[in-house]
C-alpha positions in Angstrom: -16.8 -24.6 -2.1 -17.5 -21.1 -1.0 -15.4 -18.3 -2.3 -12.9 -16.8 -0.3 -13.5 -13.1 1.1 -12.8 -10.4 -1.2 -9.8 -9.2 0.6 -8.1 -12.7 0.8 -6.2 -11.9 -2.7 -5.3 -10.0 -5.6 -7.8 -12.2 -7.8 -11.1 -11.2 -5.6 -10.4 -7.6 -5.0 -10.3 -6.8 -9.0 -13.1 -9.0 -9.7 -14.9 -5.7 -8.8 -15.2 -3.4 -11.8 -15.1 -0.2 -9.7 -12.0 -1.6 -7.8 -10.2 -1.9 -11.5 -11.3 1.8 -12.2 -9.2 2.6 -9.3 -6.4 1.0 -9.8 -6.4 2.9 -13.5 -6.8 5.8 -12.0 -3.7 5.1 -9.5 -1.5 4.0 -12.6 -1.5 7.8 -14.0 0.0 8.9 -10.0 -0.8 9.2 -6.8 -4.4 10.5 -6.1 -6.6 11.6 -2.6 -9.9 10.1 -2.2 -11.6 13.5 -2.8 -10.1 13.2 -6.4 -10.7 9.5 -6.5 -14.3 10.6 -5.7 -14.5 13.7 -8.4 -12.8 11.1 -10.9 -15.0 8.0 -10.9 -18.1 9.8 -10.0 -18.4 7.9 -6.8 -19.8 8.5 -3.1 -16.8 9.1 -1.0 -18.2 6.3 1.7 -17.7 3.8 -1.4 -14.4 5.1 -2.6 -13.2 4.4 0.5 -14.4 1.0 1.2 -13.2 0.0 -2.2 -9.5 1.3 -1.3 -9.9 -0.9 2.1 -10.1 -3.6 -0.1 -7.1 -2.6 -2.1 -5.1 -1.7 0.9 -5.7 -5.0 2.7 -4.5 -6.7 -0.4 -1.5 -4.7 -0.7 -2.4 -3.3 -4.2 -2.6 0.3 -2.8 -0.4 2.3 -0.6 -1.9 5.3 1.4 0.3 8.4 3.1 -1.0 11.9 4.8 -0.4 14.7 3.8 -1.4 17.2 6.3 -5.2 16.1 6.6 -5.6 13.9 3.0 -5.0 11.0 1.9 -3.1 10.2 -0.8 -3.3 6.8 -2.5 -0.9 5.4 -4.8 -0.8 1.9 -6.9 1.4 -1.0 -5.7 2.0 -3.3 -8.6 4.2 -5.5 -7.2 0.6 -6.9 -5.2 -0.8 -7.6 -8.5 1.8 -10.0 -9.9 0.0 -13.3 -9.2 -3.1 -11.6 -11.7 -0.1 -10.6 -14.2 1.6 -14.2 -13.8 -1.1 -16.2 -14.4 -2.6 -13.8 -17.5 0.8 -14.0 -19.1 1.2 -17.8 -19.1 -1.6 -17.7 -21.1 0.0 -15.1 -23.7 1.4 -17.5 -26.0 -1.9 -19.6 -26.1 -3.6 -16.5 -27.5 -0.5 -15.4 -29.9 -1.1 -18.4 -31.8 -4.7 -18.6 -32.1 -4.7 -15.4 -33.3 -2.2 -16.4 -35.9 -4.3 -19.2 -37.0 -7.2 -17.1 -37.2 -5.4 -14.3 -39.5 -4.7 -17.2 -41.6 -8.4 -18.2 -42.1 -9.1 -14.6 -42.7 -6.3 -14.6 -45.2 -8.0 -17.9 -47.2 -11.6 -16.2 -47.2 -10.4 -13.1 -48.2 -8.1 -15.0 -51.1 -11.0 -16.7 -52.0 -13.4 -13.8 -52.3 -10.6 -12.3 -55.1 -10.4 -15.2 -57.1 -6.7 -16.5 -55.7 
């Protein structure tokens, strides 16, 4: 099956690295491009084309002011990623439990308990 367009969801527009770096950057406040650009050490040209792809998913927001841009996150558009990560919460929880308890036998067992 091919995979859907990057701009089709949530899922697909942070499976790029750079995208993610963005949306980090956006969490701390609004930001224009030209300190997206100074930021991430990025081209503008791909700065931009990465914030298309944010914008088209709805996990960015963009105003003017006077003649910048300014960015800002949109969280809401990344609650299917958040959804799905935290159904699988509990899963982890209790693996890690288990393994603290393995690391709590080896280390018993290298005192002599």
């Amino acid at each position: 099956m091919a995979r859907a367009a990057t701009t089709a969801d949530a899922f697909n527009a942070v499976a790029e690295p750079r995208r993610r770096e963005i949306l980090d950057v956006l969490a701390g406040g609004e930001r224009t491009v030209s300190e997206l650009v100074e930021l991430l050490d990025l081209a503008q040209p791909h700065v931009s084309r990465h914030l298309r792809v944010l914008r088209e998913v709805g996990a960015v927001k963009v105003r003017d002011a006077g003649r910048q841009r300014v960015y800002r996150l949109q969280p809401q558009a990344l609650k299917p990623i958040h959804d799905l990560v935290s159904g699988y919460a509990d899963l982890w929880a209790g693996r890690f439990d288990s393994l603290d308890e393995v690391l709590d036998d080896l280390r018993n067992q290298e005192n002599g308990h």
